[in-house]
PyMOL Python script that loads the backbone (N, CA, C, O; Angstrom):
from pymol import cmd

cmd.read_pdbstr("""\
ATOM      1  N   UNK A   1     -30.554  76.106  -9.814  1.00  0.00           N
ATOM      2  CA  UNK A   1     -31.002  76.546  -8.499  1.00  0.00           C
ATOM      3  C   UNK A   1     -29.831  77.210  -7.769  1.00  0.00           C
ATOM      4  O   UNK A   1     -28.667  76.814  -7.830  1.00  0.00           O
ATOM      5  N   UNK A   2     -30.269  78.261  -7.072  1.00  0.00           N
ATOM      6  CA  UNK A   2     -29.336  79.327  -6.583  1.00  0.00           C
ATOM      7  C   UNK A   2     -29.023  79.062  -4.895  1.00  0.00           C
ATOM      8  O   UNK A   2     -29.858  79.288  -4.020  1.00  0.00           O
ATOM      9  N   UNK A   3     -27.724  78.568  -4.661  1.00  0.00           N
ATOM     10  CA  UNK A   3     -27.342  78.052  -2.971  1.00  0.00           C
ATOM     11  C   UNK A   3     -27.491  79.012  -2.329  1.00  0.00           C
ATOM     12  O   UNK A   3     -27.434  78.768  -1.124  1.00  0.00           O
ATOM     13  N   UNK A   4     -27.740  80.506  -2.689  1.00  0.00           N
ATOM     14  CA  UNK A   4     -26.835  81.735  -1.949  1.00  0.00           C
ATOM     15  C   UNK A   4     -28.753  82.307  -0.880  1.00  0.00           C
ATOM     16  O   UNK A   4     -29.952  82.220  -1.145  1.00  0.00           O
ATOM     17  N   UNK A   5     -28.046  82.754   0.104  1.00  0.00           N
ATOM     18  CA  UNK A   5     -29.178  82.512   1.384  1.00  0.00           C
ATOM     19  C   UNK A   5     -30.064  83.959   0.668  1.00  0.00           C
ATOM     20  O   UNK A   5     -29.520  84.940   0.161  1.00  0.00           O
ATOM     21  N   UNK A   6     -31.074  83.796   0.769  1.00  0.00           N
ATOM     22  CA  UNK A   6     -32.119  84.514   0.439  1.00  0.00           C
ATOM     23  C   UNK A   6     -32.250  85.932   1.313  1.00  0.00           C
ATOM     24  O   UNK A   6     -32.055  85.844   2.526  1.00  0.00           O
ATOM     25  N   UNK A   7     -32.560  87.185   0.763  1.00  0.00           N
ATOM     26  CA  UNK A   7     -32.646  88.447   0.844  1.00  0.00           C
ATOM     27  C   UNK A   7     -34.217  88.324   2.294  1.00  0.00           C
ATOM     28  O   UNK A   7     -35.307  87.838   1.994  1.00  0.00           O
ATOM     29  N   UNK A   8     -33.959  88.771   3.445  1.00  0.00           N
ATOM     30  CA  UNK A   8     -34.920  88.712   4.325  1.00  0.00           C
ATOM     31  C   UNK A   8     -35.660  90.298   4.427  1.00  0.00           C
ATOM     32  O   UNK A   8     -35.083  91.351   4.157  1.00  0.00           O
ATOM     33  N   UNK A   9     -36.594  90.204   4.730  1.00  0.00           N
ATOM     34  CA  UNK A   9     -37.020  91.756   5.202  1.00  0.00           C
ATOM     35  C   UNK A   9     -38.285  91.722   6.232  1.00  0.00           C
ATOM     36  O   UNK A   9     -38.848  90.682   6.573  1.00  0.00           O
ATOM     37  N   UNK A  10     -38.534  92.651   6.542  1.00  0.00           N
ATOM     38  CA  UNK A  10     -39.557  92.516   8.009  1.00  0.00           C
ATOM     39  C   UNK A  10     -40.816  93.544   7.233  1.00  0.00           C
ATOM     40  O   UNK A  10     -40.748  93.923   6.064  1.00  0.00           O
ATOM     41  N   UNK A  11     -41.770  93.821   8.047  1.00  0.00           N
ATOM     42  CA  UNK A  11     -43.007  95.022   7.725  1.00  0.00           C
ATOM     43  C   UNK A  11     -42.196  95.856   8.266  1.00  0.00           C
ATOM     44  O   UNK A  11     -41.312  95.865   9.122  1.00  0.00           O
ATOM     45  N   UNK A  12     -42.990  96.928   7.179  1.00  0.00           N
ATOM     46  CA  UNK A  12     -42.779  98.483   7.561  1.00  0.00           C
ATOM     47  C   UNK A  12     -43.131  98.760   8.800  1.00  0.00           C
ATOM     48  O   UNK A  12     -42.542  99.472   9.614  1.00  0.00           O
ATOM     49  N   UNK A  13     -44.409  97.994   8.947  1.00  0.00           N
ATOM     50  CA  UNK A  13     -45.089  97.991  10.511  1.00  0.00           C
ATOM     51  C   UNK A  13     -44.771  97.327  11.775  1.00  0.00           C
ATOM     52  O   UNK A  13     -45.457  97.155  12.783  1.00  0.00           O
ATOM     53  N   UNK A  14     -43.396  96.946  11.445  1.00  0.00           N
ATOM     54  CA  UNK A  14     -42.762  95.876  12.445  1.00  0.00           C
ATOM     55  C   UNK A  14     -42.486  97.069  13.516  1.00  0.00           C
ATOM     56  O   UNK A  14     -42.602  98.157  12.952  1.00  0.00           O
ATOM     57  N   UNK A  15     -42.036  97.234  15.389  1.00  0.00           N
ATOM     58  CA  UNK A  15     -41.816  97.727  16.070  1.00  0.00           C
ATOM     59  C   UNK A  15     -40.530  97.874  16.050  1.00  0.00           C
ATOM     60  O   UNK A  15     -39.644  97.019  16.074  1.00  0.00           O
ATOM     61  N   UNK A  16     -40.472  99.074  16.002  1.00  0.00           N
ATOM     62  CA  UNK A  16     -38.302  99.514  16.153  1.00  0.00           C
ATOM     63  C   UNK A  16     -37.460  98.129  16.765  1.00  0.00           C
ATOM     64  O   UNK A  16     -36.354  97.674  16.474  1.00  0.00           O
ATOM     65  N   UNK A  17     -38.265  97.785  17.520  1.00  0.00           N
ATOM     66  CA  UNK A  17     -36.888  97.210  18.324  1.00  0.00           C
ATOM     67  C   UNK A  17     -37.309  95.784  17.544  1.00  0.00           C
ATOM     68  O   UNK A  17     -36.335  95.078  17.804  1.00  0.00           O
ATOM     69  N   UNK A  18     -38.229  94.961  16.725  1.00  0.00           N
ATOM     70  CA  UNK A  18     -38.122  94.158  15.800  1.00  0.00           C
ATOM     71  C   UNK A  18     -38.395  92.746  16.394  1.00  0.00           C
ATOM     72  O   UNK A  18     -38.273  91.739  15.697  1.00  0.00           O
ATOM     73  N   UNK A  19     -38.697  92.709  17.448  1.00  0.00           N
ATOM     74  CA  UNK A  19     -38.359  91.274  18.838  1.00  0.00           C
ATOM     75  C   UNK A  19     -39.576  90.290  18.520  1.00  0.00           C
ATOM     76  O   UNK A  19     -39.449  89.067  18.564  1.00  0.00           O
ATOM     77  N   UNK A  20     -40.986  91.057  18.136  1.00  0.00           N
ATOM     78  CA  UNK A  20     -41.792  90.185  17.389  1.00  0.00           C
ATOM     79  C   UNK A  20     -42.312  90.279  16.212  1.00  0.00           C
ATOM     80  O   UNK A  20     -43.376  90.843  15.955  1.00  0.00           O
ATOM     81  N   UNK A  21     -41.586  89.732  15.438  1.00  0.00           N
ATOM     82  CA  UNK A  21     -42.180  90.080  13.646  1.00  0.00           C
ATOM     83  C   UNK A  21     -41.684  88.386  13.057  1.00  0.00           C
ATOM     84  O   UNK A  21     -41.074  87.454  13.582  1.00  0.00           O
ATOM     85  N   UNK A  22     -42.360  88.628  11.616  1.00  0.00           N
ATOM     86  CA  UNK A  22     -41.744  87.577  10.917  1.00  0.00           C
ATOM     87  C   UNK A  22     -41.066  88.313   9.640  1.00  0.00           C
ATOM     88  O   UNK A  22     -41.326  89.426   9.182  1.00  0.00           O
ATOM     89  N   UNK A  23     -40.150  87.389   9.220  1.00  0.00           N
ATOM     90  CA  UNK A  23     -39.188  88.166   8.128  1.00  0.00           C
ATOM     91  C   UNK A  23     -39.678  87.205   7.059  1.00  0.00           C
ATOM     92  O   UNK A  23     -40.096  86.085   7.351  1.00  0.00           O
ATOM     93  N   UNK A  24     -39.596  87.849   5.306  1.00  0.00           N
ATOM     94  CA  UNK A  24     -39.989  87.362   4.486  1.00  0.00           C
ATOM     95  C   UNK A  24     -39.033  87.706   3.140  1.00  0.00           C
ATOM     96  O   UNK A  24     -38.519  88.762   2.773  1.00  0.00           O
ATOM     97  N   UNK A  25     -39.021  86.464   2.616  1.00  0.00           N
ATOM     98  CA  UNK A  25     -38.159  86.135   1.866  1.00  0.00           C
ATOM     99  C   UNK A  25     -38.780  85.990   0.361  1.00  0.00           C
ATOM    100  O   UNK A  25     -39.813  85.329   0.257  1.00  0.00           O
ATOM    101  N   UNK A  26     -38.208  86.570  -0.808  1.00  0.00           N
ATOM    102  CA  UNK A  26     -39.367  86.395  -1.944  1.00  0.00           C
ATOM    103  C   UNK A  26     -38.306  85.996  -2.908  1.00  0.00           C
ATOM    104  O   UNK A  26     -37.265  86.613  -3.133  1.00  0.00           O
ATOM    105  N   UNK A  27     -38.718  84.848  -3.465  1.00  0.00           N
ATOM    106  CA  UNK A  27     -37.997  83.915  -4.730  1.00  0.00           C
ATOM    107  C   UNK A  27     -39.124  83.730  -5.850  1.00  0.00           C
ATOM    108  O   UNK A  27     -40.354  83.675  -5.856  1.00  0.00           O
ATOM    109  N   UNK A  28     -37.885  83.648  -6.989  1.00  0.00           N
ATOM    110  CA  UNK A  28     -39.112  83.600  -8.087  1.00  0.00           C
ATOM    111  C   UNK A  28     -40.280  82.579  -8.006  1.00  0.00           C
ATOM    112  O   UNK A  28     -41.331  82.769  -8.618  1.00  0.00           O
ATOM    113  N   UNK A  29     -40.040  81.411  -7.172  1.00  0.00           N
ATOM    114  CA  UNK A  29     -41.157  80.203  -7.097  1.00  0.00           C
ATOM    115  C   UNK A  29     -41.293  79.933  -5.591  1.00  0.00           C
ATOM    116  O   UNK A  29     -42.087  79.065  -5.230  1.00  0.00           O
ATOM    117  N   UNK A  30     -40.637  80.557  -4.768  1.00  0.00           N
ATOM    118  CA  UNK A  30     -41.548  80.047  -3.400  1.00  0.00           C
ATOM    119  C   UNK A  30     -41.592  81.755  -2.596  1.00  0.00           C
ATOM    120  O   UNK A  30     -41.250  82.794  -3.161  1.00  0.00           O
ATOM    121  N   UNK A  31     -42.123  81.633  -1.131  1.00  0.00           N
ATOM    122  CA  UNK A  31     -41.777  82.650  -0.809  1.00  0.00           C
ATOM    123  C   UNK A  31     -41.252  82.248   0.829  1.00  0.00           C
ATOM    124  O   UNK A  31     -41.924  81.480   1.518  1.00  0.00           O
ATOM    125  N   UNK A  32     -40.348  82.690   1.185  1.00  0.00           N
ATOM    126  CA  UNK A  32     -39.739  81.999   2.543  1.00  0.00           C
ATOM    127  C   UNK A  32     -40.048  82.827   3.578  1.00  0.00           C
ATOM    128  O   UNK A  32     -39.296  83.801   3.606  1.00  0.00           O
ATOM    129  N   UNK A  33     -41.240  82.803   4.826  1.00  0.00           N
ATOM    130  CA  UNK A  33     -41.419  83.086   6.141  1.00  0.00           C
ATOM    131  C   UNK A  33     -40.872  82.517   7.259  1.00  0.00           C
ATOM    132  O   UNK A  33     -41.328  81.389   7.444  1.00  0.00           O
ATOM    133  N   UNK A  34     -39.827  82.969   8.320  1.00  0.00           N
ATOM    134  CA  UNK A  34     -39.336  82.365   9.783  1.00  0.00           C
ATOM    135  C   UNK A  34     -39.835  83.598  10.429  1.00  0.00           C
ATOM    136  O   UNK A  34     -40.433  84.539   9.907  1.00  0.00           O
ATOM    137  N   UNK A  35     -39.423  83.394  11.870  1.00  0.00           N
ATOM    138  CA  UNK A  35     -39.653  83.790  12.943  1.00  0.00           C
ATOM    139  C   UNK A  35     -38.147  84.717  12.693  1.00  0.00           C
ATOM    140  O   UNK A  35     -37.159  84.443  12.012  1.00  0.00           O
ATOM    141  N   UNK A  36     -38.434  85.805  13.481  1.00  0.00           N
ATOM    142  CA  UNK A  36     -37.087  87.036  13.594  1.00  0.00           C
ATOM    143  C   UNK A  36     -36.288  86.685  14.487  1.00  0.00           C
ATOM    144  O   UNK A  36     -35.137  87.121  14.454  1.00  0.00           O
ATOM    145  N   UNK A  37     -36.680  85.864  15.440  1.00  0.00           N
ATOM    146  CA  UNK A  37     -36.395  85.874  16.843  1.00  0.00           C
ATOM    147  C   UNK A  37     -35.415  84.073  16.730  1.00  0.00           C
ATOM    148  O   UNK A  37     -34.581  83.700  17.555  1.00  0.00           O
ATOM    149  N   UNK A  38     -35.751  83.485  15.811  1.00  0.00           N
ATOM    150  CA  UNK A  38     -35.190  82.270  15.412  1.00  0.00           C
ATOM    151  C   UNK A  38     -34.781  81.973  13.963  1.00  0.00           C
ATOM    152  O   UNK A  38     -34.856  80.926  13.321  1.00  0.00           O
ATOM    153  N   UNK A  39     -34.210  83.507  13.542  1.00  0.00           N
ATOM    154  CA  UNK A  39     -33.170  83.425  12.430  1.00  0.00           C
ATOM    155  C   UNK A  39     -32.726  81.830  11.809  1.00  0.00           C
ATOM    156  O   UNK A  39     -32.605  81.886  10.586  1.00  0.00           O
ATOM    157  N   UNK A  40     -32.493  80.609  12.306  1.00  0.00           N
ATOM    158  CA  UNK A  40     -31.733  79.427  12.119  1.00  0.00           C
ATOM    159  C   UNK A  40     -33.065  78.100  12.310  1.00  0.00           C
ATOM    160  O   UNK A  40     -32.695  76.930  12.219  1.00  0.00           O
ATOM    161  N   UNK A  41     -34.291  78.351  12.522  1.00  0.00           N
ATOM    162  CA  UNK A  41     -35.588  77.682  13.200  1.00  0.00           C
ATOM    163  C   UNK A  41     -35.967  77.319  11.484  1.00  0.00           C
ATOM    164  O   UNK A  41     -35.319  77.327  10.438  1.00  0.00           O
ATOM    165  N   UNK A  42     -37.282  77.031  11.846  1.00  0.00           N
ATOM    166  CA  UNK A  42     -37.840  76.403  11.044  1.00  0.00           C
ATOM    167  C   UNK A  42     -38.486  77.523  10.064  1.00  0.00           C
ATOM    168  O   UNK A  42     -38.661  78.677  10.454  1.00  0.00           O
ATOM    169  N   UNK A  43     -38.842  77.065   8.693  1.00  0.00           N
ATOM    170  CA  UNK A  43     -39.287  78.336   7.679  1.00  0.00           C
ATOM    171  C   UNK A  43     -40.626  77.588   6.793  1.00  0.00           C
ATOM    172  O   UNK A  43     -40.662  76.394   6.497  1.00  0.00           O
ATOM    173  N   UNK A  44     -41.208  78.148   6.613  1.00  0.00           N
ATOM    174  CA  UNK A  44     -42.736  77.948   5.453  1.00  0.00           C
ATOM    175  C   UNK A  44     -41.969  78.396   4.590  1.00  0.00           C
ATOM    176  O   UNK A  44     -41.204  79.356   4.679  1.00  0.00           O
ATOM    177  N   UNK A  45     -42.223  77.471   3.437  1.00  0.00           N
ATOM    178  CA  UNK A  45     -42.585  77.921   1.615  1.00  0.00           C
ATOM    179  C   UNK A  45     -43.197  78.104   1.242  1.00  0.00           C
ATOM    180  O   UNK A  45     -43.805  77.033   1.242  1.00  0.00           O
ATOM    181  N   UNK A  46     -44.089  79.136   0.472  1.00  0.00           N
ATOM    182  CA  UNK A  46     -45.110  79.393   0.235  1.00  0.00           C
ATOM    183  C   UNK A  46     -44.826  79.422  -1.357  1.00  0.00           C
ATOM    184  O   UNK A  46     -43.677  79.502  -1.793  1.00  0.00           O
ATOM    185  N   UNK A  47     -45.839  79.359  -2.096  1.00  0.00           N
ATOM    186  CA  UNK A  47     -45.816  79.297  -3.588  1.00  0.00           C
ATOM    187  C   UNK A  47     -46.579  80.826  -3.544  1.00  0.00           C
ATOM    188  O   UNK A  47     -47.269  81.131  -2.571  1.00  0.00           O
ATOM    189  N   UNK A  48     -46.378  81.789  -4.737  1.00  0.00           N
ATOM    190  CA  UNK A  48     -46.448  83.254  -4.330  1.00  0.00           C
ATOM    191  C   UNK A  48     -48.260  83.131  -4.315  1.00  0.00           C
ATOM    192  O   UNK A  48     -48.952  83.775  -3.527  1.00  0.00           O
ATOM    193  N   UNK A  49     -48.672  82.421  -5.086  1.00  0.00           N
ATOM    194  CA  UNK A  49     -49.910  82.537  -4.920  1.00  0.00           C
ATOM    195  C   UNK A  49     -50.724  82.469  -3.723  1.00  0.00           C
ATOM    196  O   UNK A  49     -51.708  83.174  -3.502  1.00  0.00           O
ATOM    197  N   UNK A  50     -50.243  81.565  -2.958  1.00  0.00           N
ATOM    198  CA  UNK A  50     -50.577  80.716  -1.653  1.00  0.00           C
ATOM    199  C   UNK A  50     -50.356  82.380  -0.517  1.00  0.00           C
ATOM    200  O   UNK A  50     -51.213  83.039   0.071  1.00  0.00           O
ATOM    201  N   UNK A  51     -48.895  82.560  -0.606  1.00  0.00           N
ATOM    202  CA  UNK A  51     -48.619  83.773   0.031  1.00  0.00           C
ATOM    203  C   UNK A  51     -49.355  85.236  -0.758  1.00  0.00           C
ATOM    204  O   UNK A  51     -49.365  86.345  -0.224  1.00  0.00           O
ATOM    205  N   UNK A  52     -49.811  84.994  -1.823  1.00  0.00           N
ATOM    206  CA  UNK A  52     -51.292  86.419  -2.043  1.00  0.00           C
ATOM    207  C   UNK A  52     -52.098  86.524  -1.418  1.00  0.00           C
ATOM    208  O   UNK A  52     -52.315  87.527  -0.739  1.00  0.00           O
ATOM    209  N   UNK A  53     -53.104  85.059  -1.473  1.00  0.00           N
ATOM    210  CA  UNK A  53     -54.153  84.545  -0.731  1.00  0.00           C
ATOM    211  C   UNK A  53     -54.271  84.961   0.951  1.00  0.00           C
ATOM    212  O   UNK A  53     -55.131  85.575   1.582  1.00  0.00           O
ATOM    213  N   UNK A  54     -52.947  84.303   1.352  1.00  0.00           N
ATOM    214  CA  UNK A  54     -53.337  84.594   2.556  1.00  0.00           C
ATOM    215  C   UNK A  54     -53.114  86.291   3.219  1.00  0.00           C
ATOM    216  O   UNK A  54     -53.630  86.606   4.291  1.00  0.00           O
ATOM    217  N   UNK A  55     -52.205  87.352   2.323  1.00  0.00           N
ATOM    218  CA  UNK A  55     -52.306  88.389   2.417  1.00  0.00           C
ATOM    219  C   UNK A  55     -52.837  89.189   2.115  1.00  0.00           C
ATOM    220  O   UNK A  55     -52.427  90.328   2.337  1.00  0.00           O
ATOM    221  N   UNK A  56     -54.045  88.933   1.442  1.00  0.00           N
ATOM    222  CA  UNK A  56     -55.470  89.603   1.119  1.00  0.00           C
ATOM    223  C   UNK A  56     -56.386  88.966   2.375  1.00  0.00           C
ATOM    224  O   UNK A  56     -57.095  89.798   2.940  1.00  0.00           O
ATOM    225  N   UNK A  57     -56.458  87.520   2.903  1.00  0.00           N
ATOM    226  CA  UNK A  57     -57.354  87.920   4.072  1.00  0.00           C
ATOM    227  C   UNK A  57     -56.772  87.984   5.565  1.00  0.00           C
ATOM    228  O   UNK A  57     -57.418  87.725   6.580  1.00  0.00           O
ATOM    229  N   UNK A  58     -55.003  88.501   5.486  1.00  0.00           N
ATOM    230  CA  UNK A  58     -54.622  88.742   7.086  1.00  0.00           C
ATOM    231  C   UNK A  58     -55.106  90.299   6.495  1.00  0.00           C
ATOM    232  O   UNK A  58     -55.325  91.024   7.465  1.00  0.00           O
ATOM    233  N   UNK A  59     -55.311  90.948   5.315  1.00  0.00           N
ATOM    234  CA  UNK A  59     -55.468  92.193   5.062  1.00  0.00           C
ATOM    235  C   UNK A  59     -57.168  92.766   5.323  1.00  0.00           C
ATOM    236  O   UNK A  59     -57.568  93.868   4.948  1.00  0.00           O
ATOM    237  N   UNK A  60     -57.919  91.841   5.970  1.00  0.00           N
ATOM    238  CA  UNK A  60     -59.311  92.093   5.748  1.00  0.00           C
ATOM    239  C   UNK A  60     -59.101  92.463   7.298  1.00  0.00           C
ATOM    240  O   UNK A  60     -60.052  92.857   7.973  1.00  0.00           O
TER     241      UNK A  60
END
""", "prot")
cmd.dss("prot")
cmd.show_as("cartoon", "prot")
cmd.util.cbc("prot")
cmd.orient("prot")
């Protein structure tokens, strides 16, 4: 298991100035969501499947 802090990224569709988005993190077995705005806060793990699921119906 790898200590080193995970690669973050936001949507394409996030607003320039970035103040409300969530950033997402993709590992071979989980996938890591926080808040942008609380970099150091609390984070979901998602198993990639779990994070498909729910991005096919925030996509509907």
């Amino acid at each position: 298991m790898s200590t080193s802090e995970p690669t973050w990224f936001k949507s394409s569709y996030s607003s320039a100035s970035g103040d409300d988005c969530v950033e997402v993190a993709t590992l071979p077995h989980h996938v890591h969501v926080r808040d942008s705005k609380d970099k150091d806060g609390p984070r979901l793990a998602l198993s990639p499947a779990t994070w498909a699921e729910f991005v096919a119906h925030a996509g509907r």
